[in-house]
PyMOL Python script that loads the backbone (N, CA, C, O; Angstrom):
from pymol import cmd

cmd.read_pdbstr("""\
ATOM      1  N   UNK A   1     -71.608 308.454  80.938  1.00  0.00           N
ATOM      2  CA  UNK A   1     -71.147 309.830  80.750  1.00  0.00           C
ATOM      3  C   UNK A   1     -69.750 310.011  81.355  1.00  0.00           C
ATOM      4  O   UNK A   1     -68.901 310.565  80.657  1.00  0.00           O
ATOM      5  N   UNK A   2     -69.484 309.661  82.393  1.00  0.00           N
ATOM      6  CA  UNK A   2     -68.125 309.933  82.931  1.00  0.00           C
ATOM      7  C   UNK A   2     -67.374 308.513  82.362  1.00  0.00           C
ATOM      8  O   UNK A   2     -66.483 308.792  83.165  1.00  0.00           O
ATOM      9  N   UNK A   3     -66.974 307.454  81.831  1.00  0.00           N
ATOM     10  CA  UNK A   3     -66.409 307.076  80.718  1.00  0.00           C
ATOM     11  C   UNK A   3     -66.366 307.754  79.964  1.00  0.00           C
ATOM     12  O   UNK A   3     -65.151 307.950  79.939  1.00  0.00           O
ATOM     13  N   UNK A   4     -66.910 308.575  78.953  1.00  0.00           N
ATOM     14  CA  UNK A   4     -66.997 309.372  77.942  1.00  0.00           C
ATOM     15  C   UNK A   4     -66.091 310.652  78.013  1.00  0.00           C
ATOM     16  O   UNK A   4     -65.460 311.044  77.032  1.00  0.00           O
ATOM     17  N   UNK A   5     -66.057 311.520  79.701  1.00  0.00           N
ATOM     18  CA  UNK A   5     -64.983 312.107  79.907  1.00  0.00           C
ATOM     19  C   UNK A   5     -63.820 311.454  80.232  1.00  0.00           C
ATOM     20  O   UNK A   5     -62.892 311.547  79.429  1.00  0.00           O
ATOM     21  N   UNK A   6     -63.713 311.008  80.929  1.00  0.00           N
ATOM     22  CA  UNK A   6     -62.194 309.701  80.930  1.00  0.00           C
ATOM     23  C   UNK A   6     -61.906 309.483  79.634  1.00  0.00           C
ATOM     24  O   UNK A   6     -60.758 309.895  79.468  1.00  0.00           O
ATOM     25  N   UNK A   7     -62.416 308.977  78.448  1.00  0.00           N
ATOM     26  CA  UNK A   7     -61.449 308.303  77.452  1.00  0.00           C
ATOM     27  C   UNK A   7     -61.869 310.056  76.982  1.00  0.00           C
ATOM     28  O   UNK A   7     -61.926 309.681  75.811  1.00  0.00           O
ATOM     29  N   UNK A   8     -62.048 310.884  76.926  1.00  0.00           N
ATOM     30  CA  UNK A   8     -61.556 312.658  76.242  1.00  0.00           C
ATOM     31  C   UNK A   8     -60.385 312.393  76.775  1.00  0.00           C
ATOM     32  O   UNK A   8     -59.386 311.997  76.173  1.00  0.00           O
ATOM     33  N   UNK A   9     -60.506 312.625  77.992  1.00  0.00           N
ATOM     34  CA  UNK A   9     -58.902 313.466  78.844  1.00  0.00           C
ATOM     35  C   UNK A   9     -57.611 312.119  78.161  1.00  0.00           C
ATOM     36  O   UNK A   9     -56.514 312.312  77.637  1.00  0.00           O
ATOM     37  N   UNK A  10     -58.069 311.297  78.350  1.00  0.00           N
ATOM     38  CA  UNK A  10     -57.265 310.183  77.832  1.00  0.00           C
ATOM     39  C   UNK A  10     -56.374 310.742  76.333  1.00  0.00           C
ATOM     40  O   UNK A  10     -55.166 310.693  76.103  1.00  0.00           O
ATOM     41  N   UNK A  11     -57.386 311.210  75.567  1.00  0.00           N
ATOM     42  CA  UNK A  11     -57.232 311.315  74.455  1.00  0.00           C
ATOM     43  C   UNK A  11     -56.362 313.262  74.447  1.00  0.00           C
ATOM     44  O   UNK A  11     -55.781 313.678  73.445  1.00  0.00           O
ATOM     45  N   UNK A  12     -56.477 313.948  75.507  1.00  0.00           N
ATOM     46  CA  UNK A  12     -56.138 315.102  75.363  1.00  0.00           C
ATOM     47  C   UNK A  12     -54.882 314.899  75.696  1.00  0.00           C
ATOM     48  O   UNK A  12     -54.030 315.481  75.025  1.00  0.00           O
ATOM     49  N   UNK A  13     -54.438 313.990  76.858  1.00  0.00           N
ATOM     50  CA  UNK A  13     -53.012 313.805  76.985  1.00  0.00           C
ATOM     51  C   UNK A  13     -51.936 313.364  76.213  1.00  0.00           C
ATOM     52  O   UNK A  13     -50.755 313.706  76.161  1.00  0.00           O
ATOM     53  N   UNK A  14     -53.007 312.025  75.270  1.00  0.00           N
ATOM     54  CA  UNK A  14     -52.238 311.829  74.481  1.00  0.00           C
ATOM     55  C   UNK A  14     -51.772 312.532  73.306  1.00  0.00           C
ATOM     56  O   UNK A  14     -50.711 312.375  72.702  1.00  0.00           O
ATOM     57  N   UNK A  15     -52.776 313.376  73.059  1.00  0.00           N
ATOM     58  CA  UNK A  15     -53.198 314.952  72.011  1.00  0.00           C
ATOM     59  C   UNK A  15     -51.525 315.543  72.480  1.00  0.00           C
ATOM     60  O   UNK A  15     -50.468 315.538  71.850  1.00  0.00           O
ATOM     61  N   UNK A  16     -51.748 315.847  73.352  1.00  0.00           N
ATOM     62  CA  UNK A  16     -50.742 317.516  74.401  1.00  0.00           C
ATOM     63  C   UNK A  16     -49.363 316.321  74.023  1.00  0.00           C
ATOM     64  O   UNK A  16     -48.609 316.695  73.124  1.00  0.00           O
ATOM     65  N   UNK A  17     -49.124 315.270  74.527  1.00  0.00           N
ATOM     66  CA  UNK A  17     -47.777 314.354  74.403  1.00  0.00           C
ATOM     67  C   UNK A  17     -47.252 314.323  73.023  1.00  0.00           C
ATOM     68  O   UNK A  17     -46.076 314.558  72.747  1.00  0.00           O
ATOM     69  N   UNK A  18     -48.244 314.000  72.100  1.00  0.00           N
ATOM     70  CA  UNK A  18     -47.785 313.918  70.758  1.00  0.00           C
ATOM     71  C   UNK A  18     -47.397 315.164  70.260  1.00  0.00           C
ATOM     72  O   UNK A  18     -46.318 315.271  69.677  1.00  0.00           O
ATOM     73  N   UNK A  19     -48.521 316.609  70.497  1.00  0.00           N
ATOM     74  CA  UNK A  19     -47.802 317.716  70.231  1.00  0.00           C
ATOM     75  C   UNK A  19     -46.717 317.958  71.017  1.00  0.00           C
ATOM     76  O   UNK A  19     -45.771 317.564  70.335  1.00  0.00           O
ATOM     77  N   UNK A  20     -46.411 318.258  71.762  1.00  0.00           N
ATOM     78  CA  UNK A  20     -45.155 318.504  72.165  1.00  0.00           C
ATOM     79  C   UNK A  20     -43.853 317.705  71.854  1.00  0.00           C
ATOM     80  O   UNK A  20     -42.722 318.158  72.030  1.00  0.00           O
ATOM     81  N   UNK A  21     -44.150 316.431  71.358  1.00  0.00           N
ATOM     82  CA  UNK A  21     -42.976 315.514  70.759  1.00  0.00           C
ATOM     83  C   UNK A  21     -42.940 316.371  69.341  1.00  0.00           C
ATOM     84  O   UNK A  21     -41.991 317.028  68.915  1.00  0.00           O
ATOM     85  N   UNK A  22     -43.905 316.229  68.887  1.00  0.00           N
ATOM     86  CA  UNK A  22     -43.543 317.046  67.645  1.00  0.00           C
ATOM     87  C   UNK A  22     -43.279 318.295  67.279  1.00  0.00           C
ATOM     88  O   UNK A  22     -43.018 318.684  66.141  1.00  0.00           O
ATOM     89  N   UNK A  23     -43.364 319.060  68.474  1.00  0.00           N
ATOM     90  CA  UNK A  23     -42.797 320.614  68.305  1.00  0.00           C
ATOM     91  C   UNK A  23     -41.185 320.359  68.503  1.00  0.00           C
ATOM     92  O   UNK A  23     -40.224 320.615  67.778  1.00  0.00           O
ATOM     93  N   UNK A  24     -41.273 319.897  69.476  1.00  0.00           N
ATOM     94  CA  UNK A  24     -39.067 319.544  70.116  1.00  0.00           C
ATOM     95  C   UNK A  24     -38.721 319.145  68.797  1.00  0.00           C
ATOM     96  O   UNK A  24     -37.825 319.770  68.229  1.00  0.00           O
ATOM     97  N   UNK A  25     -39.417 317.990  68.090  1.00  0.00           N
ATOM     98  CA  UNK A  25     -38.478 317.643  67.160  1.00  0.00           C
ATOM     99  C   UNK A  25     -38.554 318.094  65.473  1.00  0.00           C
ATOM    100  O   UNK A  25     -37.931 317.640  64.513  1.00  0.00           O
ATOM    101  N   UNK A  26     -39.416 318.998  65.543  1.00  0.00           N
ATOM    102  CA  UNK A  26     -39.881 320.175  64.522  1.00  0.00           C
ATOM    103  C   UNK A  26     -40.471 319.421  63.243  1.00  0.00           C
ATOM    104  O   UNK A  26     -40.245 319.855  62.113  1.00  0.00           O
ATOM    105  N   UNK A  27     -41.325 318.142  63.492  1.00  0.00           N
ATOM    106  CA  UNK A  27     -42.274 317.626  62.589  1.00  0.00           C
ATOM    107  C   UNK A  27     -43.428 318.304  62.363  1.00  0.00           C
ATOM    108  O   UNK A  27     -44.405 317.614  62.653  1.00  0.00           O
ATOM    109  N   UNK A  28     -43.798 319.793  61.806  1.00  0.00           N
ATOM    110  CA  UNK A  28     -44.506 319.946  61.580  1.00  0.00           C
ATOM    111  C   UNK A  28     -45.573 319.668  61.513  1.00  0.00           C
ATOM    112  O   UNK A  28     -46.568 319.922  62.191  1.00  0.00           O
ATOM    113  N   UNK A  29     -45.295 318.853  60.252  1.00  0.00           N
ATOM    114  CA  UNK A  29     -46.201 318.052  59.037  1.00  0.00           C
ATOM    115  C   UNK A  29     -47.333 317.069  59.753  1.00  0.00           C
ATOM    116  O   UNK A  29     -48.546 316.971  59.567  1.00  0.00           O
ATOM    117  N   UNK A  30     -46.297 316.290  60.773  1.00  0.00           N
ATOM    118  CA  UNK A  30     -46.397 315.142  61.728  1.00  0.00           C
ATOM    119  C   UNK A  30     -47.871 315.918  62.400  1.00  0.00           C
ATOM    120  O   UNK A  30     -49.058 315.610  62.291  1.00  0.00           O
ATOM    121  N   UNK A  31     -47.246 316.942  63.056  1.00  0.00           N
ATOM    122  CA  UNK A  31     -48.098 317.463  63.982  1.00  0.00           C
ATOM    123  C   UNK A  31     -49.489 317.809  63.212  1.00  0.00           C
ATOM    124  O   UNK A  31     -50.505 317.138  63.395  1.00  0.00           O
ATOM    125  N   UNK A  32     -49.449 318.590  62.598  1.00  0.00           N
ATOM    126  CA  UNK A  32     -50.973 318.836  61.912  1.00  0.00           C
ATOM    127  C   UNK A  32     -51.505 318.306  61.611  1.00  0.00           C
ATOM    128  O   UNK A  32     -52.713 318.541  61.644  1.00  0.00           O
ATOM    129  N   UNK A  33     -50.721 316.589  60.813  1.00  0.00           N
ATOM    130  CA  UNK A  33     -51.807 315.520  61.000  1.00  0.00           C
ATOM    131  C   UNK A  33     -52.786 315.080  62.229  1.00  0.00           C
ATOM    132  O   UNK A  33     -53.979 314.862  62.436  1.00  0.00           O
ATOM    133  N   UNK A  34     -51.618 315.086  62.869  1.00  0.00           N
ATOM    134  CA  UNK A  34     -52.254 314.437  64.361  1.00  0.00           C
ATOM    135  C   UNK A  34     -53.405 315.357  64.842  1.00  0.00           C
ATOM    136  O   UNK A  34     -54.297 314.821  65.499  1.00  0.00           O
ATOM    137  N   UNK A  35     -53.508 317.140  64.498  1.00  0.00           N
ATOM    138  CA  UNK A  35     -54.419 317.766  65.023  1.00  0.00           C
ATOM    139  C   UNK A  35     -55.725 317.269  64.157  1.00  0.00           C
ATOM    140  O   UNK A  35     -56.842 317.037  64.620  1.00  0.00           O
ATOM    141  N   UNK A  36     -55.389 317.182  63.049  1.00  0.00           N
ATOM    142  CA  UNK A  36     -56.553 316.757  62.245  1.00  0.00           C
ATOM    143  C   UNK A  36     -56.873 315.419  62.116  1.00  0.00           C
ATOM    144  O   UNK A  36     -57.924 315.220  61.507  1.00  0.00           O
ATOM    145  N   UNK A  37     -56.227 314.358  62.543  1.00  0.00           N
ATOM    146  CA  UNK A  37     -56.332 312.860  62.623  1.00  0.00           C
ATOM    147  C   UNK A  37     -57.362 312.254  64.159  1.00  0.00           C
ATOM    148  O   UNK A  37     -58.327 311.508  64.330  1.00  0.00           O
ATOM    149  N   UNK A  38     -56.665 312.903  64.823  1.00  0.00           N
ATOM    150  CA  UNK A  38     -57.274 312.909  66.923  1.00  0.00           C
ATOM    151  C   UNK A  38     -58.924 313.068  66.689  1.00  0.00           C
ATOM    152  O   UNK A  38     -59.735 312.143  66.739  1.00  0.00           O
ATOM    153  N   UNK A  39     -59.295 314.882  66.343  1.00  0.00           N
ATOM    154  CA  UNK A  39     -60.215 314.764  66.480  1.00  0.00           C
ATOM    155  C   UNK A  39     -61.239 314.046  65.294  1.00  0.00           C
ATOM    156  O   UNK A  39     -62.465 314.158  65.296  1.00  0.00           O
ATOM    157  N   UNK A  40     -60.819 313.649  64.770  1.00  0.00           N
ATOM    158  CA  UNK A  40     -61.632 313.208  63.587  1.00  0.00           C
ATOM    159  C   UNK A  40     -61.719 311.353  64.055  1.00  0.00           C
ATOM    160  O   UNK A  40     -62.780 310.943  63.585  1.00  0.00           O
ATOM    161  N   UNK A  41     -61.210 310.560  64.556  1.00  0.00           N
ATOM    162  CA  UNK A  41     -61.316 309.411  65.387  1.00  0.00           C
ATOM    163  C   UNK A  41     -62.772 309.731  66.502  1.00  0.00           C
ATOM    164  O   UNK A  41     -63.877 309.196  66.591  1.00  0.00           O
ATOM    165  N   UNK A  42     -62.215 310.671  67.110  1.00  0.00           N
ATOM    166  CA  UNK A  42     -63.218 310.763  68.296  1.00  0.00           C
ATOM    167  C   UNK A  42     -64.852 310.721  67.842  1.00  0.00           C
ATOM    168  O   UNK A  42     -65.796 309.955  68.035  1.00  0.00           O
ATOM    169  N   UNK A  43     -64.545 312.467  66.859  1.00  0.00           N
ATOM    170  CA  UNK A  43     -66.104 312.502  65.937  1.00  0.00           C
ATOM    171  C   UNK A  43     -66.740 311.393  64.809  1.00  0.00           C
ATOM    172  O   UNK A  43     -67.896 311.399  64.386  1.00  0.00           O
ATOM    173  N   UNK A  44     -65.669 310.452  64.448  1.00  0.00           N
ATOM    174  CA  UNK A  44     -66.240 309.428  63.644  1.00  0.00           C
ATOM    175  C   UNK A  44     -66.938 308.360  64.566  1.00  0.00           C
ATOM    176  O   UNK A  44     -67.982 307.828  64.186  1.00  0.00           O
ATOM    177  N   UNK A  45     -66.210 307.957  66.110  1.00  0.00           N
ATOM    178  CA  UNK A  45     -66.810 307.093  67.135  1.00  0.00           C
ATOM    179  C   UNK A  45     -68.428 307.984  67.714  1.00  0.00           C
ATOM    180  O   UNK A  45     -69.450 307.347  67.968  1.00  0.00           O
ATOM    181  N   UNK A  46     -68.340 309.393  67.820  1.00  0.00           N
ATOM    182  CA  UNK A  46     -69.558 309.881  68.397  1.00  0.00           C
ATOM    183  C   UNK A  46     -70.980 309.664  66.906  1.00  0.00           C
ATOM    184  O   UNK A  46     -72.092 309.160  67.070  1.00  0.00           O
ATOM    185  N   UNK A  47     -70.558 310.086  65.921  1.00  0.00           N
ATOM    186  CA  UNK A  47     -71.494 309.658  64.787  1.00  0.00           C
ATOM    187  C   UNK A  47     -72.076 308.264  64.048  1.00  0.00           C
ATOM    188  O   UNK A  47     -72.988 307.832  63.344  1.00  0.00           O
ATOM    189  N   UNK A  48     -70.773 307.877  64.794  1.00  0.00           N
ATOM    190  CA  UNK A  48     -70.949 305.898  64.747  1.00  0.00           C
ATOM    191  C   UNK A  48     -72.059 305.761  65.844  1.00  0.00           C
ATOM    192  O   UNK A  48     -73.182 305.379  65.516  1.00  0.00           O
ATOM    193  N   UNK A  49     -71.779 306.047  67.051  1.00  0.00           N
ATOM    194  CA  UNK A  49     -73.073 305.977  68.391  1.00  0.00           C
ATOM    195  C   UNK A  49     -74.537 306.553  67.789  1.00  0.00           C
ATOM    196  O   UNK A  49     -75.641 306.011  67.832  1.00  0.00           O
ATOM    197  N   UNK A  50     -74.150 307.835  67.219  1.00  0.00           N
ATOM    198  CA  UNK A  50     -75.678 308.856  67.303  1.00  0.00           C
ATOM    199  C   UNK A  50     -76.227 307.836  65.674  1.00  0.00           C
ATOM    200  O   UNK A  50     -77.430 307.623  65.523  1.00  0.00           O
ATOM    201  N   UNK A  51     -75.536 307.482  64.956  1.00  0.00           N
ATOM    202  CA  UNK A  51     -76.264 306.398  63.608  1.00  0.00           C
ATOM    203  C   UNK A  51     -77.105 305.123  64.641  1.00  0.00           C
ATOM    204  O   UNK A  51     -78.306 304.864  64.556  1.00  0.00           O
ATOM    205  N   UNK A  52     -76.314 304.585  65.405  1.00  0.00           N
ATOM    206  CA  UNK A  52     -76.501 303.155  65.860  1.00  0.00           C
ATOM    207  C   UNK A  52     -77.849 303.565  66.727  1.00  0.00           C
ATOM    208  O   UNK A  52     -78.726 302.701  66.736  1.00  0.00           O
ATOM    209  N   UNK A  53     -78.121 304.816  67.476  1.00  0.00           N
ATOM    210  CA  UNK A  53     -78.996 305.057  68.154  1.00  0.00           C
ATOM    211  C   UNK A  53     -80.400 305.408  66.984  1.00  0.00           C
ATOM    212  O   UNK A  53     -81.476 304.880  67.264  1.00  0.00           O
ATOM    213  N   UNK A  54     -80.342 306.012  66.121  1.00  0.00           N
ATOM    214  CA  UNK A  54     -81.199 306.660  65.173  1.00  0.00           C
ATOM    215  C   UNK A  54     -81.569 305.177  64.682  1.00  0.00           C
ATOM    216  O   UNK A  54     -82.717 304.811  64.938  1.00  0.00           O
ATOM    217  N   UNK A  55     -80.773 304.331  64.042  1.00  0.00           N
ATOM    218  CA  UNK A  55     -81.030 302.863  63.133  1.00  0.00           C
ATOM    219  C   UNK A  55     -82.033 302.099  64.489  1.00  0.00           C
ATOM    220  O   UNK A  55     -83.084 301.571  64.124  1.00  0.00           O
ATOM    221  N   UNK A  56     -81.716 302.063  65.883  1.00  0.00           N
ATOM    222  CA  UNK A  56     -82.563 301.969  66.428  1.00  0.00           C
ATOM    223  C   UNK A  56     -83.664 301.869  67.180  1.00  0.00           C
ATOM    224  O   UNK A  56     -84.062 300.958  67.906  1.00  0.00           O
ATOM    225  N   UNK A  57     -84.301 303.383  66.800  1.00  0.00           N
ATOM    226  CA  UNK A  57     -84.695 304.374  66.860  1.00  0.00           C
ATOM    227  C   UNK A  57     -86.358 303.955  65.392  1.00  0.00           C
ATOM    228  O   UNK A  57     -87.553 303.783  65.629  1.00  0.00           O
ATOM    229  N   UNK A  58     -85.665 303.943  64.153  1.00  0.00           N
ATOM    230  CA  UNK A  58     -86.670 303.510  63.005  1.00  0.00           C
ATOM    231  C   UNK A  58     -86.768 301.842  63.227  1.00  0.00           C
ATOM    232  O   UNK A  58     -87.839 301.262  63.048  1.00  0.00           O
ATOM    233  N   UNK A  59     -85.434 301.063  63.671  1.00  0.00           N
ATOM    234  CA  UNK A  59     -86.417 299.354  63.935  1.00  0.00           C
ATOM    235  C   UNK A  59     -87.122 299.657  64.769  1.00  0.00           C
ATOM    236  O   UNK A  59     -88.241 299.221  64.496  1.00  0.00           O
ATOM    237  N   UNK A  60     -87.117 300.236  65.771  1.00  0.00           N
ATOM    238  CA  UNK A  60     -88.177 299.875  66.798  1.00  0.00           C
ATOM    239  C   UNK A  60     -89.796 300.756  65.661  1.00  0.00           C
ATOM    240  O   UNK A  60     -90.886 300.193  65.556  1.00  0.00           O
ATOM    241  N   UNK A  61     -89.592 301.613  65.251  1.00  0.00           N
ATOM    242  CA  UNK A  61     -90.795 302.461  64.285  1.00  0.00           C
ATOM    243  C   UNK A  61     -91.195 301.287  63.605  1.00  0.00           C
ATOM    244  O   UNK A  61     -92.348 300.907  63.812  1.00  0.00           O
ATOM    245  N   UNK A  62     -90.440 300.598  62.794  1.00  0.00           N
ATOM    246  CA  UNK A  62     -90.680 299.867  62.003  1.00  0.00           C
ATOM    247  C   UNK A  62     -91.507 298.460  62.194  1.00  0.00           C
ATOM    248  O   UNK A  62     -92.244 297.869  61.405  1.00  0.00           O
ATOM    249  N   UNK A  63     -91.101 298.142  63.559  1.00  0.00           N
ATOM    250  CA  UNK A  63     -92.192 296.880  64.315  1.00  0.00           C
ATOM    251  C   UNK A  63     -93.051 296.963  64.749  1.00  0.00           C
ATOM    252  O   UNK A  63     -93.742 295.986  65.037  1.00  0.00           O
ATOM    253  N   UNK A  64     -93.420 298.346  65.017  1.00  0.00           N
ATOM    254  CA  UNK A  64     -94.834 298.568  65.508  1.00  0.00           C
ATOM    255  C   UNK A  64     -96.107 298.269  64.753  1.00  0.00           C
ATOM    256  O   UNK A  64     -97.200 298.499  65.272  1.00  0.00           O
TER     257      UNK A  64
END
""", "prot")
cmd.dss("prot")
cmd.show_as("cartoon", "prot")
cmd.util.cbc("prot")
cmd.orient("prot")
């Protein structure tokens, strides 16, 4: 669990760094990717975990 907050904050700094590079240098475009690119990494790694837990979750159902 506290890995899990460490690589967030990790990821918020790098979040807050990239926006602010891209406001100074008025990449928009840049930027809104990145708002929509960041969290969508994070939530594809948490749904990758909660699949891998569920898959086994039914092998273990399945050997009984």
């Amino acid at each position: 669990m506290k890995f899990q907050s460490t690589l967030f904050w990790m990821y918020a700094t790098i979040f807050s760094i990239l926006l602010s590079l891209f406001l100074e240098t008025g990449y928009k475009v840049l930027g809104g990717v990145s708002v929509v690119f960041i969290p969508l990494i994070y939530f594809s790694y948490e749904i990758e975990k909660e699949m891998s837990i569920k898959k086994g979750i039914i092998r273990a159902l399945h050997q009984r």
